[in-house]
N, C-alpha and C positions, 0 to 999 in steps of 0.2 A: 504494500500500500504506500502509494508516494503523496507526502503534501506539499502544495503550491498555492504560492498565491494564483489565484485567476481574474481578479481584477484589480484595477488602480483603486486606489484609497476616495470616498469622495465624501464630500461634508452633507450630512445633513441635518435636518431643522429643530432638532434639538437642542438642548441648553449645553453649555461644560459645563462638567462640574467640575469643581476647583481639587484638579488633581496634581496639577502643576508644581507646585508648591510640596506638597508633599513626597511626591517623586522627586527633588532637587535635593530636601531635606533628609528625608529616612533613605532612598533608594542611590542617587548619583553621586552627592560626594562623601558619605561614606565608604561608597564604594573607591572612588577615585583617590583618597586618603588610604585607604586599603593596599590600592595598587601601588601607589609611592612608598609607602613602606616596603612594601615584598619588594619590588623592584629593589632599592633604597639596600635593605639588605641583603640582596644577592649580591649586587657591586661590593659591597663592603666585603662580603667573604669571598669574593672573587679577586679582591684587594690583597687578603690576606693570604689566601690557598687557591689560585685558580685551576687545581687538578680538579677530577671529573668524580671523583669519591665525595672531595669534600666540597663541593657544589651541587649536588647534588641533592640533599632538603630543601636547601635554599630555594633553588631552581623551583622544585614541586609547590612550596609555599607561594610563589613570585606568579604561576601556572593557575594557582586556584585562586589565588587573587584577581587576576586578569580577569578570568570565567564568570567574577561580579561582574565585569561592567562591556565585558565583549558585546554584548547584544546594543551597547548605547553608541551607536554607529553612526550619527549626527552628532553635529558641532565640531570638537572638539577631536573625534579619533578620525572625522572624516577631513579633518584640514592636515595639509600637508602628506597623505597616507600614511598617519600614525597608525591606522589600526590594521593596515597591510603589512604595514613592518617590525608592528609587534606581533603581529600573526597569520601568519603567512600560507592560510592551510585555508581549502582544499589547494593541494600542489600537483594536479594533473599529468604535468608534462616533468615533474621530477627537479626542478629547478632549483631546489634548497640543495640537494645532496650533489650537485654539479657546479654552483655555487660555492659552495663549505671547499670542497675537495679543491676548486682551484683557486682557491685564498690562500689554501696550504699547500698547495704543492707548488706555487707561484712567492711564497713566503713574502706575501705583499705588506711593503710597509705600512701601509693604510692604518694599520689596529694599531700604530703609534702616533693618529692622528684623530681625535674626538670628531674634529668639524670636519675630517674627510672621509671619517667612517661612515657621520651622518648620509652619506653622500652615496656608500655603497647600496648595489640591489637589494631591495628589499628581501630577495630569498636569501641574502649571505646575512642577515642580521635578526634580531628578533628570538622569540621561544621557540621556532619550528630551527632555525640555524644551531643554535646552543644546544637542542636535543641532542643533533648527530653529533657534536662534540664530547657530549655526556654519555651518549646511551650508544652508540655505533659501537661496532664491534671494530667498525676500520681504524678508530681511535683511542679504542683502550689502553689504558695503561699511559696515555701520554704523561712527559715528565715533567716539572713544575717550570725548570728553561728551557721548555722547547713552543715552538710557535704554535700550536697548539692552544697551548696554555695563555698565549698571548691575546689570542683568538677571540678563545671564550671571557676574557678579562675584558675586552672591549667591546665585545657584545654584552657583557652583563650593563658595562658602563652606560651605554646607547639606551638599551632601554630604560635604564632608572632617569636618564634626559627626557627621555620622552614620557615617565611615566609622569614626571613630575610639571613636564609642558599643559597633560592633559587635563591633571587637576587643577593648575594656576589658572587655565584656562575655562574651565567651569568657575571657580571662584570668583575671577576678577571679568568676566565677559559672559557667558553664554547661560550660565544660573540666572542672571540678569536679563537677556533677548528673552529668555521661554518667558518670565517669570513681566517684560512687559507687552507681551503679546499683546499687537491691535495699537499701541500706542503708536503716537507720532512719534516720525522718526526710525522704526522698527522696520527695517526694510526686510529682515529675513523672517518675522511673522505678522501676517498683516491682520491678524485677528487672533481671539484665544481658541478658536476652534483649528484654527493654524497647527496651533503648537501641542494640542493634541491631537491632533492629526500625526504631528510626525513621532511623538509618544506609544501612539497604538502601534504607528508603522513598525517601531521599533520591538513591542512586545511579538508583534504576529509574522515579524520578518525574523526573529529570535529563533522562533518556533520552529516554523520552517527549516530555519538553518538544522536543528536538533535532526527532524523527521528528516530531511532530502541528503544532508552532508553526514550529517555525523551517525547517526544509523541508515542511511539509505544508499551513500558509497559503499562502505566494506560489504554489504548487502548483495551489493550487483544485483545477477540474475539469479534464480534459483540452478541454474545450471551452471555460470560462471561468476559465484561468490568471491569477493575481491576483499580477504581482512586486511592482507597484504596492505591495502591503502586505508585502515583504518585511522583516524587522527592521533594523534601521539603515542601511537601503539610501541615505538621501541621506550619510550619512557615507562610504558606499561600503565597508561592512563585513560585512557579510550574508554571505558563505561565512566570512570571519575569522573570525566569532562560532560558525561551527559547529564549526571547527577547536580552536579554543580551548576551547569548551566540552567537545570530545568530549577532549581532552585531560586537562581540569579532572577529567571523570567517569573515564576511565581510574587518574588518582592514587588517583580515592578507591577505585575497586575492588582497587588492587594494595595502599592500603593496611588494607582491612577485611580481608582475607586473610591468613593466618598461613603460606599454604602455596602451590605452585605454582599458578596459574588458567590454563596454558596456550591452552584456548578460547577463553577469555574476552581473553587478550590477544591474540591471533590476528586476534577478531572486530575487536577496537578498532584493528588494525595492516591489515587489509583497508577497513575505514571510512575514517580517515584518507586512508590511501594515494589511494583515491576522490577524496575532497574535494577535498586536494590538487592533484589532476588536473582539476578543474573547469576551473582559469580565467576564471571567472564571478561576480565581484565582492558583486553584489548580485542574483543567479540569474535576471537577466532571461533565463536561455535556458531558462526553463519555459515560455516564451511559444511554445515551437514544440517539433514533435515530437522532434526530436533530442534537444533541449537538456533537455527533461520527462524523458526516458528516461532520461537519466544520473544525473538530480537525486532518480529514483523507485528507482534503483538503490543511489543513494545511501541512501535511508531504508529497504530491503529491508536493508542492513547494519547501521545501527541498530538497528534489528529483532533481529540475530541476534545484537549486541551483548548485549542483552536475557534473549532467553534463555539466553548462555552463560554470563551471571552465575547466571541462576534457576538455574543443571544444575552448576556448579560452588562459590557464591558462599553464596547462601542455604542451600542444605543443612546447609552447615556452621558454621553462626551459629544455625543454627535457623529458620530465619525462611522462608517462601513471599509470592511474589507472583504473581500470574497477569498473562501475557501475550497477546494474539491479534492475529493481524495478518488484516485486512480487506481488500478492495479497497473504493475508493468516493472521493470528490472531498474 
């Protein structure tokens, strides 16, 4: 079962309700304060040990941090591709691991330069680059002076810059546009139904990501099951990222919501529960009929996630999105 959005987002004649504020408050920069820390601390032990042992909680903590505020894809992670380059996944065409490989085997000075690192591909930097530095077999055991190590120490660097761009940037800018929606002057929301507009987009564009990328790549077909491309699956986090994300996305629906969402947190409290019960790290058990079925059941809940925001969520913001769920590989 695959979900998609099927139509554009459109306003209708209903009231907002003042979710705005709330989601700025409990939901985006706690989360964004979240993310600077972990980031924040990964550089720091990346300071002190940038081997791939002892960067490695760090890394994991910096990963589920992220996974609060990944789905907040406007303002702030969408200026400049900050949130391509902190995460750089689905990687289709293999980009990260061809990337990584010829930073090292080119032993480019770059990672002795902040504002020129800035500057490299987005697949050579970020959480999806530092994986293959930490978790690849091709670079185990690198040694604390070797480039390598250099690598990964300026890739942790790059993201705690960025992570801490995206909360200044919330704080001192974009907390402010959502928050004066409609006002004069406001050229990026021209009304408050604007800025819940791009709010829902973002819960039901989250979602999405969950069903179609993150369980519905390693999925494939029922005949040619792809874990191999599951999302941080050499990290060994690939159901954690769903957990968390579907969590992350639960905050934001409870907090655009001025009112009970019952369905809606029902659907998100049957999903969970699911995942939870997997036991399947990095969903290698799509590779077989049992282990697909749980994982397709899995995103049949997502799904319903979905619509019990559209039936209870968007109505009352004003706002529609269309949903359909397919069968197909």
């Amino acid at each position: 079962m695959r979900l998609f959005l099927a139509a554009t987002l459109y306003l209708a004649a209903a009231p907002a309700i003042a979710g705005i504020a709330e989601v700025i408050d409990s939901h985006a920069l706690p989360g964004t304060a979240a993310f600077t820390e972990a980031a924040g601390a990964l550089d720091r032990a990346a300071s002190r040990d940038c081997t791939a042992e002892s960067l490695r909680p760090a890394y994991h903590d910096a990963f589920d941090a992220w996974l609060g505020i990944a789905h907040l894809s406007l303002g702030p992670l969408e200026e400049q591709g900050r949130g391509l380059a902190i995460g750089f996944w689905p990687d289709a065409r293999g980009l990260v691991g061809r990337t990584v490989a010829g930073l090292v085997a080119d032993q480019d000075p770059v990672v002795a330069d902040p504002k020129g690192f800035a500057e490299v591909s987005v697949a050579g930097r970020g959480l999806f680059a530092l994986e293959r530095l930490l978790f690849d077999a091709a670079y185990a055991g690198y040694g604390a002076d070797s480039y390598t190590c250099r690598l990964a120490r300026a890739i942790a660097a790059d993201l705690a810059r960025m992570a801490h761009e995206v909360d200044a940037a919330w704080r001192t800018e974009f907390a402010e546009t959502l928050q004066s929606a409609g006002a004069e002057g406001n050229s990026r929301f021209l009304s408050a139904r604007e800025a819940d507009q791009a709010l829902y987009t973002a819960l039901a564009s989250g979602l999405a990501f969950v069903a179609q990328q993150r369980l519905g790549r390693p999925m494939g077909s029922f005949d040619a099951p792809k874990p191999q491309v599951a999302e941080a699956r050499r990290a060994g986090r690939s159901l954690r990222n769903v957990i968390l994300s579907l969590e992350a996305l639960r905050g934001l629906a409870r907090a655009l919501s001025d009112q009970p969402i019952p369905e809606t947190d029902a659907a998100f409290a049957q999903a969970l529960e699911t995942a939870e019960a997997l036991d399947d790290p990095v969903l290698a058990g799509v590779a077989n009929p049992t282990g697909r079925i749980r994982v397709e059941a899995l995103q049949t809940q997502v799904a319903a996630i979905a619509r019990a925001a559209a039936a209870e969520i968007a109505p009352a913001l004003g706002v529609s999105v269309g949903f359909n769920s397919a069968d197909g590989d």
